[in-house]
C-alpha positions as CSV (number, residue, x, y, z in Angstrom):
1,X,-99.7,-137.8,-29.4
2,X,-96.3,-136.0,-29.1
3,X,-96.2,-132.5,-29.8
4,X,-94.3,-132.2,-33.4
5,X,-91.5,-130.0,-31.7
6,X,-90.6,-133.0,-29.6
7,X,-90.8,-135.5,-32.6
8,X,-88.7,-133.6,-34.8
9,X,-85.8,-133.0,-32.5
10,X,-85.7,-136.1,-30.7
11,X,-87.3,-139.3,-32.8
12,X,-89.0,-142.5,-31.1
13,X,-91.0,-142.9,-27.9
14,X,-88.4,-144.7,-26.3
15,X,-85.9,-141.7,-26.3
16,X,-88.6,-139.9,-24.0
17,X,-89.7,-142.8,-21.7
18,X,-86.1,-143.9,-20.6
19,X,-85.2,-140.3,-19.7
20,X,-84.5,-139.6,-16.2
21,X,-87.1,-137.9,-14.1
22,X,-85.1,-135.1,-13.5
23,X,-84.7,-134.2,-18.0
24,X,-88.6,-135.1,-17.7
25,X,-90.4,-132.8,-15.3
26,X,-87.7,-130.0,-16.9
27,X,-89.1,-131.2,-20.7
28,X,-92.9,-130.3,-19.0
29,X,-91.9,-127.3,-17.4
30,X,-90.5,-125.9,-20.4
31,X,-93.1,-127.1,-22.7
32,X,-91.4,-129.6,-24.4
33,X,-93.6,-132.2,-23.8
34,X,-96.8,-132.0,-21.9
35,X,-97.6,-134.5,-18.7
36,X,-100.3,-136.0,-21.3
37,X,-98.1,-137.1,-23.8
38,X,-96.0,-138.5,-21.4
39,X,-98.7,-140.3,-19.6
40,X,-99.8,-141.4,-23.0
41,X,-96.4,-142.8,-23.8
42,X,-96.4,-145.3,-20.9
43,X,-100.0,-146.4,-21.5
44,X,-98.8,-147.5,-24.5
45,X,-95.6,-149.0,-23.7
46,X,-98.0,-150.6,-21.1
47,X,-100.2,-151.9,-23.1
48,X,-97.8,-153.4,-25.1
49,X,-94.8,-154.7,-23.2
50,X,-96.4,-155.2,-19.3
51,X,-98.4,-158.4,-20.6
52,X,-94.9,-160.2,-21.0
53,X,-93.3,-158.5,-17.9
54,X,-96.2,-158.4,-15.2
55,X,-94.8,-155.8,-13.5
56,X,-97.5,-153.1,-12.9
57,X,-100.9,-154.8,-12.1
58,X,-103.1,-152.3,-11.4
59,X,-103.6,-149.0,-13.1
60,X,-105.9,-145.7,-12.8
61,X,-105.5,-144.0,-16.1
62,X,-108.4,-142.0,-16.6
63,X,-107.8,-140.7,-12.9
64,X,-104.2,-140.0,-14.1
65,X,-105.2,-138.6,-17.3
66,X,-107.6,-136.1,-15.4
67,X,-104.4,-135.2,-13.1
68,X,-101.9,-135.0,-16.0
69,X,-105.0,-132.4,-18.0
70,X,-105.0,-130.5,-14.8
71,X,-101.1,-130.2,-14.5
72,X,-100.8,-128.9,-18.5
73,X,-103.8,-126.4,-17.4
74,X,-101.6,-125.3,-14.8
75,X,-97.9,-125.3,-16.9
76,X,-100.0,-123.3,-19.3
77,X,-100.6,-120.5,-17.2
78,X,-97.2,-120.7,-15.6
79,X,-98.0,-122.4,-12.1
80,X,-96.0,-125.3,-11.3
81,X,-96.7,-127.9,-8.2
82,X,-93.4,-128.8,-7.6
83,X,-90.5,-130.8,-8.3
84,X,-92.5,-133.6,-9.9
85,X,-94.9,-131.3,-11.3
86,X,-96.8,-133.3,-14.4
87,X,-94.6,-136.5,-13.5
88,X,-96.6,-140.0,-14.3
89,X,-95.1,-142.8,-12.0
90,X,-95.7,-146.1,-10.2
91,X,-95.9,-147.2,-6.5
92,X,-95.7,-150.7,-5.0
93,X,-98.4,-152.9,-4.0
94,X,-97.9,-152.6,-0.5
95,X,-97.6,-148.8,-0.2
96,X,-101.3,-147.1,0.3
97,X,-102.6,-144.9,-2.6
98,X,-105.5,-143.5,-2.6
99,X,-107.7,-144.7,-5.5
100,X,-106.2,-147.9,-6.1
101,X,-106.6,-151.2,-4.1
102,X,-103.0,-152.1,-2.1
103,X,-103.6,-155.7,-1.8
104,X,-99.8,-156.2,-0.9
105,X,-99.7,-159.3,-3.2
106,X,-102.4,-161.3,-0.7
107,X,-105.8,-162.4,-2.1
108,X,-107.1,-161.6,1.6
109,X,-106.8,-157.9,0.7
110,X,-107.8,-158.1,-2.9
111,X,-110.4,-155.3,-2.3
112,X,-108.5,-153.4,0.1
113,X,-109.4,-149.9,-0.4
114,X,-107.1,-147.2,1.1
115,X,-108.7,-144.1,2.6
116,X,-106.0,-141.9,1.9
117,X,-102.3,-141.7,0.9
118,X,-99.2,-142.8,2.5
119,X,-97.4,-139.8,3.6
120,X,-94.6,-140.5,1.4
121,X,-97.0,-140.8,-0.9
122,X,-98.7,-138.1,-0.3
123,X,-95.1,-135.8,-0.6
124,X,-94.8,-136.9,-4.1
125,X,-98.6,-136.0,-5.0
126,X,-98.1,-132.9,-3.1
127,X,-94.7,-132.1,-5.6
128,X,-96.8,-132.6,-8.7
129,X,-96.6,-136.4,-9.0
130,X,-99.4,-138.2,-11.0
131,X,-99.7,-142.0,-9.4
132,X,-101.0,-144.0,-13.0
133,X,-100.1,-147.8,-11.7
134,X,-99.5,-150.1,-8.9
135,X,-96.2,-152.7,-9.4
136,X,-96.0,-156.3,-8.5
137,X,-94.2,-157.6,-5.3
138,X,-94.2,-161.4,-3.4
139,X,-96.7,-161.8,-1.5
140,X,-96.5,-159.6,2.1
141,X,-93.2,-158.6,0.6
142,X,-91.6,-162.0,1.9
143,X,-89.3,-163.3,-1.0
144,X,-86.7,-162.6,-2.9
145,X,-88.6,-163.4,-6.2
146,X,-91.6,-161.5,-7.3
147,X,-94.8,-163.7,-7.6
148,X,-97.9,-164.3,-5.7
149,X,-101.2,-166.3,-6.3
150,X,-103.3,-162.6,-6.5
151,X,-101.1,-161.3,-9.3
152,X,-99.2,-163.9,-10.8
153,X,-95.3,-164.3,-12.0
154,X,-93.3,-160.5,-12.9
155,X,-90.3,-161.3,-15.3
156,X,-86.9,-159.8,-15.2
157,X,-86.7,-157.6,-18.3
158,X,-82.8,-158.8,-19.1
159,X,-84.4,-162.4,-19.0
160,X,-87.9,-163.5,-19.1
161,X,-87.2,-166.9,-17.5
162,X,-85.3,-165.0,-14.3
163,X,-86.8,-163.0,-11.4
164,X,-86.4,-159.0,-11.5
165,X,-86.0,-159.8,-7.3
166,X,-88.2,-158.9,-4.8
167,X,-89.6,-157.3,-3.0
168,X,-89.6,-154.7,-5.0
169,X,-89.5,-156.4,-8.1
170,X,-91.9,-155.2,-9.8
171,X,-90.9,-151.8,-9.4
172,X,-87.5,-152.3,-10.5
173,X,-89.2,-154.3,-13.6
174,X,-91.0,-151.2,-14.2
175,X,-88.3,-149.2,-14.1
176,X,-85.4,-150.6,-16.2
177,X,-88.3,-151.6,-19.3
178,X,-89.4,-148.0,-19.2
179,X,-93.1,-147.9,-18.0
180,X,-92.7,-146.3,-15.3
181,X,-90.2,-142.5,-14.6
182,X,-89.4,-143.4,-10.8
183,X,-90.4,-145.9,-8.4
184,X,-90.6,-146.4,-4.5
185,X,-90.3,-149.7,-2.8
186,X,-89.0,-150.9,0.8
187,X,-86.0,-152.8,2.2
188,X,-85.7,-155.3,5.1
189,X,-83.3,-157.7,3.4
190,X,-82.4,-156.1,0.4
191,X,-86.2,-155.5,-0.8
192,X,-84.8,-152.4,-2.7
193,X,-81.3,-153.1,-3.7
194,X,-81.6,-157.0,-5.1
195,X,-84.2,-155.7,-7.7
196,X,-81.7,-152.8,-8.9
197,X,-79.2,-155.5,-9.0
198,X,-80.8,-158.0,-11.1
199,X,-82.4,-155.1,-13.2
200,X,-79.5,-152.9,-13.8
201,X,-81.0,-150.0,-12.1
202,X,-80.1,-147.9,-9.2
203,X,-81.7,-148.1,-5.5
204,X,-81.1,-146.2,-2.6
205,X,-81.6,-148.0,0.9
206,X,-82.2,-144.7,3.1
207,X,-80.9,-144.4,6.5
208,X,-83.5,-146.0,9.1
209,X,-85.9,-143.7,10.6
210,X,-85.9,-140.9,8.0
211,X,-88.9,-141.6,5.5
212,X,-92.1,-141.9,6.7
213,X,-93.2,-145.5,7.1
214,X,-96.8,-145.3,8.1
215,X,-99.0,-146.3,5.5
216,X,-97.0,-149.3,4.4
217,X,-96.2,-153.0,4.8
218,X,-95.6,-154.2,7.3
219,X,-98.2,-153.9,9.4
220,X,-101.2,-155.1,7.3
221,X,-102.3,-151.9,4.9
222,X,-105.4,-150.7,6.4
223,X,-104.5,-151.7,9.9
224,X,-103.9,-148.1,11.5
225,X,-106.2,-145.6,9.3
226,X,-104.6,-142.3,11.9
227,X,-101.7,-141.0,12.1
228,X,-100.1,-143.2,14.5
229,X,-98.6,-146.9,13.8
230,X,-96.1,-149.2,14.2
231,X,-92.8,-148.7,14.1
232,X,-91.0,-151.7,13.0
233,X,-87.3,-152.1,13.3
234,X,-85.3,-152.3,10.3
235,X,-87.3,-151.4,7.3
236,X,-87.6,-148.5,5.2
237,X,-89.1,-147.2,2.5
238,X,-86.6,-145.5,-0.9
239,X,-86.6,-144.7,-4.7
240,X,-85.6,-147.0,-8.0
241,X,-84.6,-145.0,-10.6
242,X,-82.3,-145.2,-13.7
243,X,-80.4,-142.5,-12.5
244,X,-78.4,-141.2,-9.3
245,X,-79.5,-137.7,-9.7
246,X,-83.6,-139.1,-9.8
247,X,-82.6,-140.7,-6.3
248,X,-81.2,-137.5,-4.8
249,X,-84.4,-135.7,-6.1
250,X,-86.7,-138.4,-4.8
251,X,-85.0,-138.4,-1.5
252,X,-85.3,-134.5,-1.6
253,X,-89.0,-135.3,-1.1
254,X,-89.7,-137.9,0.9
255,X,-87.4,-137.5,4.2
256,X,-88.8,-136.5,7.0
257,X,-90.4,-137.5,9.9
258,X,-94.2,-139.0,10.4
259,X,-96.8,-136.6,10.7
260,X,-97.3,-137.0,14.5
261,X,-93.5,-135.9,14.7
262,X,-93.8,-133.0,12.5
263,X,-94.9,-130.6,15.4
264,X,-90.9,-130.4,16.7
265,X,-89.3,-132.8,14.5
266,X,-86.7,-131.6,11.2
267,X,-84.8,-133.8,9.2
268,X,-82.2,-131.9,7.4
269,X,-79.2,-134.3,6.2
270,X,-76.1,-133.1,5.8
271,X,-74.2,-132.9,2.1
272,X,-71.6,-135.0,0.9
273,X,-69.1,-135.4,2.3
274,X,-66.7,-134.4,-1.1
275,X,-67.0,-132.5,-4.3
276,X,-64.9,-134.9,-6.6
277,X,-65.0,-138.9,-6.9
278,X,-60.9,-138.1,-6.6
279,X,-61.8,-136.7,-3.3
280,X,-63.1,-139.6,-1.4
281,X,-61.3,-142.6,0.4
282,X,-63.2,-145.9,0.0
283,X,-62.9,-149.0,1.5
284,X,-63.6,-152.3,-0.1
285,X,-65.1,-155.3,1.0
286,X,-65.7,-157.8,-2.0
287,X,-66.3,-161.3,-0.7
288,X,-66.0,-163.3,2.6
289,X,-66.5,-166.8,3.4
290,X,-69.5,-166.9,5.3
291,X,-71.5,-165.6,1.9
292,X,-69.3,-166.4,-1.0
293,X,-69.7,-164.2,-4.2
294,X,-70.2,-165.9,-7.8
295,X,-67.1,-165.1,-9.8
296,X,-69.4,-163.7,-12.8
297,X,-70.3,-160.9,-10.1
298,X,-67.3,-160.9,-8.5
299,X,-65.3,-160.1,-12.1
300,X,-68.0,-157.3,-12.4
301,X,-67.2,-155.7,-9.4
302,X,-63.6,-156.2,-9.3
303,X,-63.5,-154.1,-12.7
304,X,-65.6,-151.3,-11.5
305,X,-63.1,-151.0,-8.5
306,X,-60.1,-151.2,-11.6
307,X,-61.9,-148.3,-13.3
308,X,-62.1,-146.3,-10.1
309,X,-58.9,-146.7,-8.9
310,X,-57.6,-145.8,-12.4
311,X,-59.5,-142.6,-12.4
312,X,-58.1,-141.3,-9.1
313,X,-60.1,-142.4,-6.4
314,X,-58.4,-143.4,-3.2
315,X,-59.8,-147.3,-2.6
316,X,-58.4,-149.7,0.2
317,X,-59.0,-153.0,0.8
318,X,-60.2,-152.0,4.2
319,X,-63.2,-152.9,5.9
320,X,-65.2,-152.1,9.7
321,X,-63.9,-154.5,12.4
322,X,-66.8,-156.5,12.4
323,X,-67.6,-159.8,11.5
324,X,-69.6,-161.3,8.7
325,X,-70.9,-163.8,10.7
326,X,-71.3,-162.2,13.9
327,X,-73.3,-159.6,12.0
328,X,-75.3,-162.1,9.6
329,X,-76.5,-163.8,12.7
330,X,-77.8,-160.6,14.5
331,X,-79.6,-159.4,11.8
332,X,-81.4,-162.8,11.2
333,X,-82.1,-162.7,14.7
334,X,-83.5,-159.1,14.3
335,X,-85.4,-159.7,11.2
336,X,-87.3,-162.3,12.1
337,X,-88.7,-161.0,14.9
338,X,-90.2,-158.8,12.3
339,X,-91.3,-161.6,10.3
340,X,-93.1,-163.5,13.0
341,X,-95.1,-160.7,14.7
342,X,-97.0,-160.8,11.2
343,X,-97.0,-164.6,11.7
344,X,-100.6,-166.3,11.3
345,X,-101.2,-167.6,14.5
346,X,-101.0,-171.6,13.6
347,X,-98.4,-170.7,11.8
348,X,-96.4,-169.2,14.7
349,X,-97.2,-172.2,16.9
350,X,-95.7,-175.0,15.2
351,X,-92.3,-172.5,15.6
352,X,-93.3,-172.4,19.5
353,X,-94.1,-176.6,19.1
354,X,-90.8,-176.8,17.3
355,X,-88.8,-174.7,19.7
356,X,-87.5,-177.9,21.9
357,X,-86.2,-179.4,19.1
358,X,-83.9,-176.2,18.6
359,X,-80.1,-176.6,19.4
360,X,-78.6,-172.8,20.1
361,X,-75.5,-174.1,17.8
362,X,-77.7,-174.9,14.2
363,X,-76.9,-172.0,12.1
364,X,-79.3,-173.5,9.7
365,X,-81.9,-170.9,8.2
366,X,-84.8,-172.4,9.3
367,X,-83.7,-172.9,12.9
368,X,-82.5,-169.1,13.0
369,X,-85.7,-167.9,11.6
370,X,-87.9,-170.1,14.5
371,X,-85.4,-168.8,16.9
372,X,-86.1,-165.2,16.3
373,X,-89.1,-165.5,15.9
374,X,-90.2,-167.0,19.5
375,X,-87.4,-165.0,20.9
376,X,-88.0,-163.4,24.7
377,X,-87.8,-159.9,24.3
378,X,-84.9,-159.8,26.9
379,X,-82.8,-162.1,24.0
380,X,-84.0,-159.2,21.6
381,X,-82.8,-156.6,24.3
382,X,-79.3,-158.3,24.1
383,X,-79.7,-158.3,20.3
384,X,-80.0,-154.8,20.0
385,X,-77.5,-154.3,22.6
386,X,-74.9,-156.3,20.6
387,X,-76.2,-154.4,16.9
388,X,-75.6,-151.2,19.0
389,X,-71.7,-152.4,19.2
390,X,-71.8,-153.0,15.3
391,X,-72.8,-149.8,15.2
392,X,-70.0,-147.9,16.8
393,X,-67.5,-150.0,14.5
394,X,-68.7,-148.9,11.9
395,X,-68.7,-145.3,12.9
396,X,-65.1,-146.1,14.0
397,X,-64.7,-147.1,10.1
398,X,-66.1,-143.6,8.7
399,X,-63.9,-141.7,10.9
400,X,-61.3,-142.5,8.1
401,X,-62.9,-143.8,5.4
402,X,-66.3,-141.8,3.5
403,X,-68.1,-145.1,2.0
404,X,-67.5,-149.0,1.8
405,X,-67.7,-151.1,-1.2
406,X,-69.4,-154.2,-1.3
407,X,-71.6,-156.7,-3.5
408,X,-75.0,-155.9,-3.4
409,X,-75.9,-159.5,-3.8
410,X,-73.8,-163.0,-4.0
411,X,-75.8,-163.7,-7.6
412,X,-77.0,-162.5,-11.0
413,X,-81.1,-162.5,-11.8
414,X,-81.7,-166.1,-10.7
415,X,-84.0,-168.1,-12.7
416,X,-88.1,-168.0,-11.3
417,X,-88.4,-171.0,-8.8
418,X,-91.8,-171.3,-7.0
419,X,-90.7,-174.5,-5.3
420,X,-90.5,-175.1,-1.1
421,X,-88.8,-172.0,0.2
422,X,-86.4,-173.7,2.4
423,X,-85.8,-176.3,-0.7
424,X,-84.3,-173.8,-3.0
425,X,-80.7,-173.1,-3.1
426,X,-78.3,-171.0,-5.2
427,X,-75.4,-172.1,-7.6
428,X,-72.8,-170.2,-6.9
429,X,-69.4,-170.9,-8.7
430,X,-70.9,-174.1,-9.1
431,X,-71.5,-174.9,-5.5
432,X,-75.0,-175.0,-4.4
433,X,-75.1,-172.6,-1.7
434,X,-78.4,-171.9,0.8
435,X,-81.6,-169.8,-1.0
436,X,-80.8,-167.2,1.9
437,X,-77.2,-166.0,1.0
438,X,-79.5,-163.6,-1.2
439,X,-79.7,-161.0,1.6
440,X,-75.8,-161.7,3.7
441,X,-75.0,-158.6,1.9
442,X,-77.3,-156.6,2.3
443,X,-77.8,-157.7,6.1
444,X,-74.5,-155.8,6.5
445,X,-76.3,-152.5,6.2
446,X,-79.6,-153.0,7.5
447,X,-78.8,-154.1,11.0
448,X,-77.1,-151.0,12.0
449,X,-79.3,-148.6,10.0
450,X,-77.2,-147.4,7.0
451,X,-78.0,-145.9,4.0
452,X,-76.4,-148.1,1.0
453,X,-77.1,-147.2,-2.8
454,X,-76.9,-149.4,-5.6
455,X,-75.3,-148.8,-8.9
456,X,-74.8,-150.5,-12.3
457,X,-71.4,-151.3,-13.1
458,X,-71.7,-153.8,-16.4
459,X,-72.6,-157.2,-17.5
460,X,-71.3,-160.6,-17.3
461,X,-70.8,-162.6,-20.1
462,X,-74.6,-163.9,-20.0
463,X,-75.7,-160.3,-20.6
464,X,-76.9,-159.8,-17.3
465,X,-76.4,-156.9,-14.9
466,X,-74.3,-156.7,-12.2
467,X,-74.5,-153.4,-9.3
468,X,-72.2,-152.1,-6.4
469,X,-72.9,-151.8,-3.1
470,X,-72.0,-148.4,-1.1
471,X,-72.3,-147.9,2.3
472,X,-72.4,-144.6,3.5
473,X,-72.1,-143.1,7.4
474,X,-75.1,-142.9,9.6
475,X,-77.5,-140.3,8.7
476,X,-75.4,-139.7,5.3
477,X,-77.5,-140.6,2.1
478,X,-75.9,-137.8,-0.3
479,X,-72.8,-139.3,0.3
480,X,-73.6,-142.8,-0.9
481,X,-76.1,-141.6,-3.9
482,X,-73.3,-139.0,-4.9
483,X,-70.3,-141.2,-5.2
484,X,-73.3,-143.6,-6.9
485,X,-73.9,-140.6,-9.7
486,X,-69.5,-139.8,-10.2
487,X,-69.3,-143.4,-10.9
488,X,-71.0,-142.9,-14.3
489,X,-68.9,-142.1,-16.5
490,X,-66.5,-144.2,-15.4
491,X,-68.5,-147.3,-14.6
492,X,-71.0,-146.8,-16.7
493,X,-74.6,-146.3,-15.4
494,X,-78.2,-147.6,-16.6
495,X,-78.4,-149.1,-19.9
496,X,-82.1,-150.1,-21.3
497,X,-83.0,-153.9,-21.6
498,X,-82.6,-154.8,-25.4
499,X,-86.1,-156.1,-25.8
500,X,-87.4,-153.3,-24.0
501,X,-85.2,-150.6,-25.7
């Protein structure tokens, strides 16, 4: 029950469960609430809203409540953990936590048992956080939707009958209704930032290299049980959260390097690169050809930019020197040799039976994605030769410029379709446009390693949410996640689904 102090001043559950985590681990430091209550509030919003919204499909609440009677024990006698001290929270199903199966959406690892936290994990225990829940994701992460045969369908809070993204959708599910303070997913292709899109919350995409991977898909959970793994190009793990300043504070905890590193190895990232939205020069990149926006997003955006410009802020429709295209097709290259090292093995033979059939001039999804797949590593060695030049245009782009503009998808929340992957497509200003086109924004990003935050800017006239894109330098995360929390009050930031409100 919440303490009467709390009821009196501040009313209904909801006005405590939609607070960011940064109000909420000050409310149980201070004594305002205790980590009880607040565990107690999401049970019950659990309890009562998940069965519609599928997002968090597998809890430990008496091991929480034990943790969150532990953490009151300790705010009682004025100890506090850390930054998250008392905090209840969810993780994604294909991030290990000790305690709860991490079945990454697969009915081969139903009973997969983790034998201890990932390290990221383990930072956020370590600061006080109490793990309650596990969220929904596609299965092995590979979809933009969020559904798997294990767990079933997870609906998008805005619209039942639309995806919340994947494949971290259930997270962001879990965050924008409220059952859930903060969340952490991963990105190859926009894992992170489509969900905060078609939620309306925000998502930071850190720079690659700088949170601890091991203990998460891919490889297979449970595959390397020491310290040492894989480390696979182009993926990273970072928070969901209906605020900027929860990102920054989640961020806070999880950088640094994996724990075989941690003998020599810092990371200490530098600060923003301004004090005051008025302060920064941004460029803009809002459409292209090669991955055409809807206009419903597009009209979204193109306000925000209105409202910034308005305000102050130095914005030029200016952009790297680097090709969409060019850049689409390295990435897809990139990625998917990724995706097929975690191939099944018949699988990846019919690619190898099919590779004769290939023609190096089909830009055709399916073709690209066999190509990489079976790639020589000396064609992967040119690859990350050419994304290496990518890279250094886009550093020639931040010499002037502090963060680009962009979509963070082509589409709204598009509506749940479980048909034949390479038979879906998008309608995008009433052209049907390929299923892919999902990720061409987020591709931008992810091929060179550069942290990009989302950020909700409004609704279209469906009622749907609509978030930006910014791209930040090499290395600089603040940067991006700081113009993401100036934007605010100009943009507006997270506004609670009205069902879920």
């Amino acid at each position: 029950m919440i303490s009467p102090q709390y009821s009196h001043q501040k009313g209904r559950m909801a006005d405590i469960v939609f607070k960011s985590a940064v109000e909420l681990t000050r409310m149980i430091r201070e004594k305002e609430i205790t980590s009880t209550e607040l565990l107690d509030c999401y049970i019950q919003r659990y309890e009562r809203l998940n069965p519609k919204l599928n997002a968090i499909i597998t809890t430990a609440f008496d091991q929480a409540r034990e943790s969150a009677e532990k953490a009151d024990r300790a705010t009682s006698i004025g100890e506090n953990w850390g930054l998250l001290h008392g905090l209840p929270m969810t993780i994604k199903d294909n991030i290990e936590v000790l305690g709860m199966p991490c079945s990454a959406g697969s009915k081969d690892l139903e009973h997969h048992q983790p034998l201890r936290n990932a390290p990221l994990v383990q930072k956020l225990v370590d600061a006080g956080a109490i793990i309650f829940g596990k969220t929904n994701l596609p299965t092995f992460g590979a979809d933009f939707q969020t559904y798997n045969p294990l767990h079933g369908t997870t609906n998008n809070p805005w619209d039942m009958n639309r995806t919340p993204g994947g494949s971290s959708g259930g997270s962001a599910a879990s965050v924008a209704a409220g059952l859930t303070a903060v969340e952490i997913g991963n990105d190859i292709g926009g894992s992170i930032r489509h969900p905060a899109n078609f939620c309306g919350i925000y998502g930071h995409k850190s720079t690659f290299g700088i949170v601890p991977h091991h203990g998460t898909l891919p490889p297979i959970p449970g595959l390397f049980n020491g310290d040492y793994g894989i480390n696979t190009d182009i993926v990273v793990n970072g928070p969901l959260a209906r605020s900027a300043e929860d990102l920054q504070l989640m961020m806070d905890l999880i950088v640094g390097p994996e724990i075989p590193d941690r003998k020599a190895w810092k990371i200490q990232l530098p600060p923003a690169r301004k004090k005051a939205l008025k302060d920064y020069k941004i460029g803009l990149w809002l459409d292209d050809p090669i991955c055409p926006v809807d206009s419903a997003v597009g009209d979204c955006l193109q306000n925000a930019v209105d409202a910034l410009a308005e305000a102050g802020v130095t914005i030029e429709d200016k952009r790297p020197d680097v090709g969409f295209e060019e850049s689409y097709r390295i990435f897809i290259q990139l990625l998917n040799a990724v995706m097929g090292a975690g191939a099944e093995p018949e699988v990846f033979q019919r690619w190898l039976d099919r590779e004769p059939q290939l023609s190096p001039d089909d830009t055709q999804y399916q073709s690209l994605q066999t190509q990489g797949a079976i790639q020589r590593h000396r064609d992967w060695l040119l690859a990350d030769s050419r994304r290496q030049l990518l890279r250094e245009k886009w550093a020639d782009f931040f010499q002037e410029f502090d963060a680009l503009l962009c979509p963070a998808t082509c589409v709204v929340a598009i509506p749940h379709d479980h048909s034949a992957w390479f038979k879906r497509t998008l309608t995008i200003n009433e052209r049907e446009e390929p299923y892919t086109n999902v990720m061409g924004w987020a591709g931008l990003s992810n091929v060179v390693f550069l942290p990009s935050t989302i950020a909700p800017v409004g609704l279209t006239p469906q009622n749907l949410p609509v978030g930006i894109q910014i791209v930040a330098p090499y290395l600089e995360d603040r940067t991006s996640i700081h113009i993401a929390q100036l934007m605010t009050d100009i943009c507006g930031g997270f506004i609670p689904p009205p069902d879920f409100s």
